[in-house]
N, C-alpha and C positions, 0 to 999 in steps of 0.2 A: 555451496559449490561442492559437487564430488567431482573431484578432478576427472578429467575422460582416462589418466595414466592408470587409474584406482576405485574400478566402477564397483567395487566389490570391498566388505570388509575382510582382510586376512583373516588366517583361523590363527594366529598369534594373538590380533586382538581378542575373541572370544575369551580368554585367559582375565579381560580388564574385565570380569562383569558390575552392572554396579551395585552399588550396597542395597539391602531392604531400605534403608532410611536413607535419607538423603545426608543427615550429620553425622551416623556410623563413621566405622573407619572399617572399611577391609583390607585385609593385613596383603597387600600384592604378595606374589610369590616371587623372590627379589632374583633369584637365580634368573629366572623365566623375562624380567623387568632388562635386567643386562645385557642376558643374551640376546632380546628383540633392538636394543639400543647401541648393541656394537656392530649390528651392519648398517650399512647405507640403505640399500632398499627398505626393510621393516622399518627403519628409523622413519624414511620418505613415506611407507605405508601407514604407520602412527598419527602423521601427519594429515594423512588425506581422510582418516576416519576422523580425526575433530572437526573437520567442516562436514560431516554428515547429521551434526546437532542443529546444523539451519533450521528454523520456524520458517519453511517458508513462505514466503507471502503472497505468493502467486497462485497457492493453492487456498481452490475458495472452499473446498470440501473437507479436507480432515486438518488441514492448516492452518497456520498465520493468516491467510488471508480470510478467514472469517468476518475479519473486520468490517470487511464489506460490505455483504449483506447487511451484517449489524449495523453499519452507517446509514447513509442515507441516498446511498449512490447504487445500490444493486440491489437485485429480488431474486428467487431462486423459486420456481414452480413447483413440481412434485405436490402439486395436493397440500402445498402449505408445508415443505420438506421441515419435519421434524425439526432439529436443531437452530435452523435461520428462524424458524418463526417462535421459539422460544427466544432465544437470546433477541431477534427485535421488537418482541411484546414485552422482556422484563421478566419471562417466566421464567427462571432459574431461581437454581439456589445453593447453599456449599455443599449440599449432596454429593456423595463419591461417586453416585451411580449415576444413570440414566444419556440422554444424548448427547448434552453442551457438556459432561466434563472432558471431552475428548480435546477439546481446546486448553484443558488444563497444561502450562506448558514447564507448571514449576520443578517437578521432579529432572525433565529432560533434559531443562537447561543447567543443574545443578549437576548433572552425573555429567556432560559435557563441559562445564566448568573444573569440575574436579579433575576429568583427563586431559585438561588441557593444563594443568597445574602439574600432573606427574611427568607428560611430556618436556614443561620448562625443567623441571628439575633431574631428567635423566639424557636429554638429547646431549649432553656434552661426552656422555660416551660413544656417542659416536666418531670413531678418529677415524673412517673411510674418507669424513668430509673437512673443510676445511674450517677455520674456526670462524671465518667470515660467513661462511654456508649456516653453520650451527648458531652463529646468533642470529642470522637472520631468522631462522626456523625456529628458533625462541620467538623471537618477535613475532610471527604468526601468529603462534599459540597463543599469544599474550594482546594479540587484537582480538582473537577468535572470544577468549574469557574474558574482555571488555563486553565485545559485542553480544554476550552470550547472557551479560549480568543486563547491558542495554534492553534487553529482550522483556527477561522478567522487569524489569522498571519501568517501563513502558505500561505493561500487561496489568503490573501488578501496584505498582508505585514504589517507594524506598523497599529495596528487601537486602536480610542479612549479608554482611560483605565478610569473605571469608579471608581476603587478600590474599599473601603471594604462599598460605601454609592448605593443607589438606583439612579437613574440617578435626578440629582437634581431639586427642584419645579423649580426654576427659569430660565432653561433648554431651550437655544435659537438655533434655527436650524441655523441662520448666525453666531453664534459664536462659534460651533463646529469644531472641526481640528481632526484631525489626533494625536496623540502623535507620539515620535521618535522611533526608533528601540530600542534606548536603554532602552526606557521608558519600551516599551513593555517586554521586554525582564529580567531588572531586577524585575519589578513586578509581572512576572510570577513564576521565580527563588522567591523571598522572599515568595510567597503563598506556594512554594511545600517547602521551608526549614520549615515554620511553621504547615505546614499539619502533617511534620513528627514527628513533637513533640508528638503530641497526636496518629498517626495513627499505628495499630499494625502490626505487624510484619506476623500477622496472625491470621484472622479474630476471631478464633475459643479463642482470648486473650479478647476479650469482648463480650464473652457469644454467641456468631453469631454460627450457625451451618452451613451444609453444603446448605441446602437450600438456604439460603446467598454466596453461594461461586460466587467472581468473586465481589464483593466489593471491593473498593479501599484499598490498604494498603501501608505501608511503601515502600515497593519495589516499587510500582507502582510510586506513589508520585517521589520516586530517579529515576526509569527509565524514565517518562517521563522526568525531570529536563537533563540528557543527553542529551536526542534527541533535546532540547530544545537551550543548549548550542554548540551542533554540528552544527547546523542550526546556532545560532550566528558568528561563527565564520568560516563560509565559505564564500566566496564572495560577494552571492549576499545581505545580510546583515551586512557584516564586509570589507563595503570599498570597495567593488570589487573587491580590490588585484591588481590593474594594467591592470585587465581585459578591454576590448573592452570599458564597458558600463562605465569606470569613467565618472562621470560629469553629464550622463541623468539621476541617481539617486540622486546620491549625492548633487546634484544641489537644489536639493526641500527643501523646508522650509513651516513651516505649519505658522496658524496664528500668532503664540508668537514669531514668528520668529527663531524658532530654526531649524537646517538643521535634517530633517528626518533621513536620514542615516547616522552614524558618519565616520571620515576617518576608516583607517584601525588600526586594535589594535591585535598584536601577542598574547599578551596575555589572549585572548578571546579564543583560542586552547589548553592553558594550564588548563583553569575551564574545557574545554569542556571535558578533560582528565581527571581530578581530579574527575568530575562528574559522568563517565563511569566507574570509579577506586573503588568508593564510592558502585553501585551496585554490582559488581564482589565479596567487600570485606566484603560482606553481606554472601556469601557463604551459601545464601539459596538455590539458583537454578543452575541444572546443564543442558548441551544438550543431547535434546534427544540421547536417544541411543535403540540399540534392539538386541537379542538374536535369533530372529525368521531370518530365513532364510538356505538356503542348501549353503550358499557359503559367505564370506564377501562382495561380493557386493550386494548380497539379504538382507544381513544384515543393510547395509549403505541406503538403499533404504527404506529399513522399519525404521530405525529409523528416516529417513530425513521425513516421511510420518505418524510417528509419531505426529509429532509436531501439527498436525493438527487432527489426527485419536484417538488420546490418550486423555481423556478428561482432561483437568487442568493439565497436566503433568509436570514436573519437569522444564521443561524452563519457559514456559507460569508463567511471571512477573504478568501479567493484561491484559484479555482480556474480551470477552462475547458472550452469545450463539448469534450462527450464525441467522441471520435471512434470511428469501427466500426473493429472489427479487419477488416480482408482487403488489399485490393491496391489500388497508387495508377494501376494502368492500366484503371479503367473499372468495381474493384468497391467495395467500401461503404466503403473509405476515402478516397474521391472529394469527399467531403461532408461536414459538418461539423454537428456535433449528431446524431450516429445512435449507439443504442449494438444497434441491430435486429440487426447480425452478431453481436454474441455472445451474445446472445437465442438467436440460432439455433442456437448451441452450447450451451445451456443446461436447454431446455424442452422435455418429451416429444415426443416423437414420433407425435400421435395420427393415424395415417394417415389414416383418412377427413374428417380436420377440411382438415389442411394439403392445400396444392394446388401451387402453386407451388413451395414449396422442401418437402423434408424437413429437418424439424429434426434436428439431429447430437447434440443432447441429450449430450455427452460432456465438457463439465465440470462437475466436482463441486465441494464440502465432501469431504474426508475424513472416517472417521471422529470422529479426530481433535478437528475442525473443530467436528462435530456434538454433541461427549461435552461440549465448553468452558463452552457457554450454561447460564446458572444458571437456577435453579427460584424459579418466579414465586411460592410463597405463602413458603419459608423464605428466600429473596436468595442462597440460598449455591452454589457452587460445586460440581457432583454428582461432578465426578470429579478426582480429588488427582492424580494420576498412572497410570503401565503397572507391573505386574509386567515381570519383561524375560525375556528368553530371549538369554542372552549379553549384546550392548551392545544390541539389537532391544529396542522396548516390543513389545507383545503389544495391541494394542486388544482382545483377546477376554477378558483378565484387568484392567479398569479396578480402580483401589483407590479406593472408592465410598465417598465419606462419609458417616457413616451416619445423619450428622444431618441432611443435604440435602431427603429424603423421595424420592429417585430409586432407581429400582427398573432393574433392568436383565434380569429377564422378565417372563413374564406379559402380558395383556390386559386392555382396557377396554372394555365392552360398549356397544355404545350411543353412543359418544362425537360428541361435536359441535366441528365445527372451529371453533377460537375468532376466527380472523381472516381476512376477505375472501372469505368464501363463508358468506353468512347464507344463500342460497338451498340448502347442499347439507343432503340429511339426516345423521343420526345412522349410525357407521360402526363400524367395529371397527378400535380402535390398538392399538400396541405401546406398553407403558408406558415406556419409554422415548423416546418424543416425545409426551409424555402432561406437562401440569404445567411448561412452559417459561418462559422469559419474552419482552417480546411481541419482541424484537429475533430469536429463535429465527423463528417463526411467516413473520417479517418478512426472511427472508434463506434460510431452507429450506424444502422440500416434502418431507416423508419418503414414501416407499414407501407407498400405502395411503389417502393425503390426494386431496383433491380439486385439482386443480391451479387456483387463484384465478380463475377467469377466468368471468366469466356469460355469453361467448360460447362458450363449448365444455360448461362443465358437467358436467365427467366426472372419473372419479376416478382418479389416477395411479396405476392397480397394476402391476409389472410385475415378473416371472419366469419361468419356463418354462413355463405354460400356457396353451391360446389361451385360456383365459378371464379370465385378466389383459387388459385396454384395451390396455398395448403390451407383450406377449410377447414374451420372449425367446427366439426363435426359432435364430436362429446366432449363435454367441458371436465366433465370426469377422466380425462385423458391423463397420463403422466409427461406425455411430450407434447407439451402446451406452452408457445408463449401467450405467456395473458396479458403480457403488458403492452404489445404492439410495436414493441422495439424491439430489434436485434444489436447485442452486442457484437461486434469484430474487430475489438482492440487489439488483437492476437492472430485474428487472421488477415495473411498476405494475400492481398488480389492475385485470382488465377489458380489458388489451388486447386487439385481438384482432391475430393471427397466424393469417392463413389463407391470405394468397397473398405472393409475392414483395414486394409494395410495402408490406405490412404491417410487414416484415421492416426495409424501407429507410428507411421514414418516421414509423412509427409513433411511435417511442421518441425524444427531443431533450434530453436531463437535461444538466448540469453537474455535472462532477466538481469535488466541492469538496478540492484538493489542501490545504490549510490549513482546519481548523472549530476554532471553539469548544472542540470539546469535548478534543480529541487537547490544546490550551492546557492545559484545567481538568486534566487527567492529567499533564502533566509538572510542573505545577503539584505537587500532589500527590506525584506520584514524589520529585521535589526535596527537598518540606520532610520527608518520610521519611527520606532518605539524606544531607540535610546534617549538618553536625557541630552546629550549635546545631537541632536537631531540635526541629520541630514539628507535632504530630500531631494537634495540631484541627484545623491547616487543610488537611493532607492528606486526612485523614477529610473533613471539610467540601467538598470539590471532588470526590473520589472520590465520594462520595452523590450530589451536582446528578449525574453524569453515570449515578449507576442510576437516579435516582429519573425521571429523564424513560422508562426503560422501565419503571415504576411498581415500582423495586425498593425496597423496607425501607433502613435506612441499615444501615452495614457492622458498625455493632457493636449493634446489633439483631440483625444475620443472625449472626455470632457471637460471642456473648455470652461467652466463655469463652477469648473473648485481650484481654488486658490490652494492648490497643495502645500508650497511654504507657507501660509499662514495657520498654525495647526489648531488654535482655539477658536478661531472661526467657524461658523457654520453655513451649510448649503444644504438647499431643501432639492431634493427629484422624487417628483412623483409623489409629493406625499410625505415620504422621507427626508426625515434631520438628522444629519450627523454633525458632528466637526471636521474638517476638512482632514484631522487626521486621522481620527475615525473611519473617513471614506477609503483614505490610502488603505488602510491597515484592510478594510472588506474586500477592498480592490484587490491586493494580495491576496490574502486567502481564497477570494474567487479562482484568479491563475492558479494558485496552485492546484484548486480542487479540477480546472481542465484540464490543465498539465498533462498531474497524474491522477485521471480518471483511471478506475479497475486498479488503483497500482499500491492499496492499502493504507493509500496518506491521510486520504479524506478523515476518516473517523479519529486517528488522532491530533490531528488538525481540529478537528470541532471538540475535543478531549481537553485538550491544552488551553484554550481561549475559551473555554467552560461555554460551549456554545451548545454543548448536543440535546439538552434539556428542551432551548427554545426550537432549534433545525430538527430534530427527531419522529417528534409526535406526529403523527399523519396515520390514514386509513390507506388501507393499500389499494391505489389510485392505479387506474389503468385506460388505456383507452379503450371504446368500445367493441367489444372482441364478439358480444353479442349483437352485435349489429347484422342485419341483411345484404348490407348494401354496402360500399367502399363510400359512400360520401357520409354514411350513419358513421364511421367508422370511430372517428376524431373527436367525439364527444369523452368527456373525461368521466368515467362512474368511479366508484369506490364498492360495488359490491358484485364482483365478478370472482374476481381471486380470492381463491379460499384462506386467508390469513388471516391471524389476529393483527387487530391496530398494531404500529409503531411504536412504541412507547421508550420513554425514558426518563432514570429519576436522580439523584445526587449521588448515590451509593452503583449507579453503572458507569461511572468514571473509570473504578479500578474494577479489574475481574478481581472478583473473593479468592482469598485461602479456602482451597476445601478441605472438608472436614477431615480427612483422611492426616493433612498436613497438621490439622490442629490436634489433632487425638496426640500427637508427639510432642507440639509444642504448646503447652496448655496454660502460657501464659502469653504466648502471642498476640501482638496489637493487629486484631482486626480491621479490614478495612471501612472507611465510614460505610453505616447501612447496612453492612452482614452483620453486625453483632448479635 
């Protein structure tokens, strides 16, 4: 979040730069330290430049939000764009150089760690403000270098914890290690239990206005502390669980000899609960909802579209204006509130509308992506899994449940687009985007649909004929969707896009990095997989978060799993789980619609050490080489220029690159970079 009051770094900060090494010590210049710290504004200023270390996640091009692609929910065209198609083939490595180290994020968060540690230790010079003001402004800082160490452990797994001191004078690159999961883990937990002491409930409780909105506060502090805790206590940091990988983590020991990863601790499911419990019984924030619409499923579709469209809305715990993806020398990441650049990577390309820019239309949904979204009259879940071809799923062999009501040929005559285009008429779909629910409608355009917008009015068909609106003309194009989806998670119906400023200014949303809802689910996830298990309340949180896309509750939609009985088993389609095995997919399903585009997916399949089996796939598309709109919907795998999918035990953690290890050269590696 760069507050809108401090769209800019002061040239005071320029005076903080940060060290060559990350465990250096540069000596501040203390004179220069005091003087920025005894007024109010630079003090306010200091502050607004530590939240400029955000990774943020929204950005799928030089950010956090890589993960996307790299999961299994997005594609990115360009000819097989460089970086996506290394990092989802496997091809990297700890090389300092070349496309994917740009995702490297350990130096950034470390020099923003550090500034947020000299901030704690000199804001009490500031006596313009009061001393209730100053600890609050401590406590910022001190979620900000929580969430800043969350980043790297997430990214990277257990890394060094420097705690509440600067990295110290005597500071040896061979005697550096790694700390444990647990290390990392409860010292992040003890920063947000103490953040919360001082931080408000709401900003507007020490003197902050709305200008400031989107600064840390108490809920923020407790929401991340869940997601924190839910991540502890899933496999791939609580032991594995029995999973495949016991022993190639577990096995590691840093220099003080303690084992990095501890076995496994049930009781690490129960905080994760009591954590999630903690913001729910805050009862400050609700899910979106909406009143706008001619039917309730216009209605569930605007409120799910909400979350993102409604500025600071009622879910949104903590998040911050969106920033464009491109360049900080003069293109759309110049500005603050635009998400119009990747708009423009998003949305057809209807040549005689746009003027200005051509749209690059070349990120998608995958497949994938698109098979996930349940079906609006039964609640359930259309497709269980791939047939495989080796360890590859197969998106052309979905194993289709057969109680869903999801059809995977055939046509619909006549069909009328259920959300955000009452002006287009009656069209011909594929049943397969036929029957969704409204979060589907609310986040894709398939092939064939009208693209939402009542300033253009046209219907997005495109494949090899000029009589498709945008034909696929050269496959060798750069502004190609090849996947026959379009994403519009991020755009609001009706905007228009027709020239360059469209592009820049149209769009100003807030990304909500903490909602409501992502709570109500680990909520849920938790009292499923704790040891004294409870399945009302799991079911019970898992519903509020369909039931606002106007879905059935979960055991309505299947009737035929005993969810209290958890060692039981039930077969669909082919498929055996234990009933609490089903819950626990079932969750993870919601959440992957949820938050579709929204960076969870991947470590969601990270956590539950699932990316190995969900990963592997060719890049499946549908038929973009077709003549004809009814060729269109056949599924190929050899159109898009991309390497396979791939995934192996050592792409859990992103590597230390080598650049880190040249300093610390006795650092425990992560498994598989060794």
């Amino acid at each position: 979040m760069l507050m809108k009051k401090y769209i800019y770094i002061i040239s005071a900060m320029l005076l903080l730069a940060s060290c060559d090494s990350y465990f250096d010590i540069d000596f501040q210049d203390q004179a220069n330290l005091e003087e920025i710290f005894a007024k109010k504004n630079t003090t306010e200023g200091y502050l607004a430049h530590l939240y400029s270390y955000l990774p943020h996640d929204e950005d799928t091009h030089k950010g956090a939000g890589y993960v996307i692609p790299r999961s299994d929910e997005g594609l990115f065209g360009f000819l097989g764009y460089g970086p996506f198609n290394k990092l989802r083939s496997g091809d990297y490595s700890t090389a300092a150089s070349g496309d994917v180290v740009e995702y490297n994020q350990w130096k950034r968060m470390y020099v923003g760690i550090r500034q947020c540690t000299i901030f704690m230790d000199y804001v009490d010079l500031d006596k313009e403000d009061t001393q209730v003001v100053r600890d609050a402004m401590r406590a910022e800082a001190r979620f900000l270098r929580a969430y800043y160490y969350f980043c790297l452990f997430r990214q990277y797994g257990p890394v060094i914890i420097w705690g509440d001191s600067l990295a110290p004078e005597d500071a040896a690159g061979a005697d550096l290690d790694r700390n444990t999961v647990d290390e990392n883990i409860n010292f992040m937990v003890s920063e947000l239990d103490k953040a919360c002491e001082y931080l408000p409930d709401d900003i507007k409780e020490i003197g902050a206005n709305d200008s400031w909105t989107g600064r840390a506060t108490k809920g923020a502090a407790l929401a991340l502390k869940s997601r924190i805790l839910t991540y502890a206590a899933s496999p791939l940091y609580n032991g594995q669980d029995g999973g495949r990988l016991t022993g190639i983590f577990s096995a590691k020991t840093n220099l003080a000899g303690k084992r990095i990863f501890a076995d496994y601790d049930a009781a690490k499911w129960q905080a994760a609960a009591d954590a999630a419990k903690a913001v729910i019984d805050m009862n400050r924030y609700s899910l979106c909802q909406s009143t706008v619409g001619a039917n309730d499923f216009q209605k569930a579709a605007s409120a799910y579209q909400n979350v993102f469209f409604e500025r600071w809305n009622s879910e949104t715990i903590w998040g911050w204006w969106h920033l464009g993806i491109g360049h900080s020398d003069g293109g759309f990441a110049t500005w603050i509130g635009a998400t119009g650049s990747f708009m423009y990577c998003t949305i057809p390309d209807f040549k005689e509308v746009t003027t200005s820019y051509r749209p690059l239309q070349a990120y998608t949904p995958t497949l994938k992506m698109v098979d996930a979204y349940p079906m609006a009259e039964s609640g359930r879940y259309p497709v269980l899994g791939y047939e495989k071809s080796g360890r590859f799923n197969d998106f052309s062999r979905p194993i289709v449940d057969a109680a869903s009501g999801y059809e995977t040929t055939g046509w619909v005559e006549d069909y009328v687009q259920p959300v955000d285009a009452d002006w287009a008429p009656a069209f011909k779909a594929h049943k397969t985007t036929v029957g969704r629910d409204a979060r589907y409608y609310s986040s894709i355009v398939p092939d064939g649909f009208y693209w939402p917008s009542d300033k253009i009015k046209k219907r997005w068909t495109s494949y090899k004929s000029s009589s498709a609106t945008v034909p696929v003309e050269k496959f060798e194009s750069a502004a190609l969707n090849w996947v026959g989806y379009a994403c519009r998670r991020w755009y609001k119906a009706n905007t228009a896009f027709a020239t360059g400023q469209d592009f820049v200014g149209a769009t100003r949303y807030v990304y909500p990095a903490f909602r409501l809802a992502e709570i109500y689910l680990n909520y849920a996830e938790a009292c499923n997989e704790k040891t004294t298990r409870d399945v009302d309340e799991a079911i019970k949180y898992l519903d509020m978060v369909r039931a606002r896309s106007g879905l059935n509750g979960i055991q309505a939609a299947y009737p035929e799993i005993n969810f209290a009985n958890a060692d039981a088993s039930t077969t669909i389609s082919g498929i055996t789980k234990t009933n609490k095995e089903w819950l626990r997919w079932l969750i993870l399903q919601e959440r992957w619609c949820e938050f579709g585009m929204e960076a969870m997916r991947h470590y969601d399949m990270c956590r539950w050490l699932r990316a190995e089996d969900e990963y592997p796939a060719k890049a499946w598309t549908l038929n973009m080489q077709s003549e004809t709109y009814e060729g269109l919907y056949e599924r190929v795998s050899d159109i898009m220029p991309m390497d396979n999918a791939d995934f192996h035990y050592r792409d859990y953690f992103y590597p230390i690159i080598s650049t880190q290890l040249a300093e610390m050269v006795n650092f425990t590696q992560n498994p598989g970079w060794e």
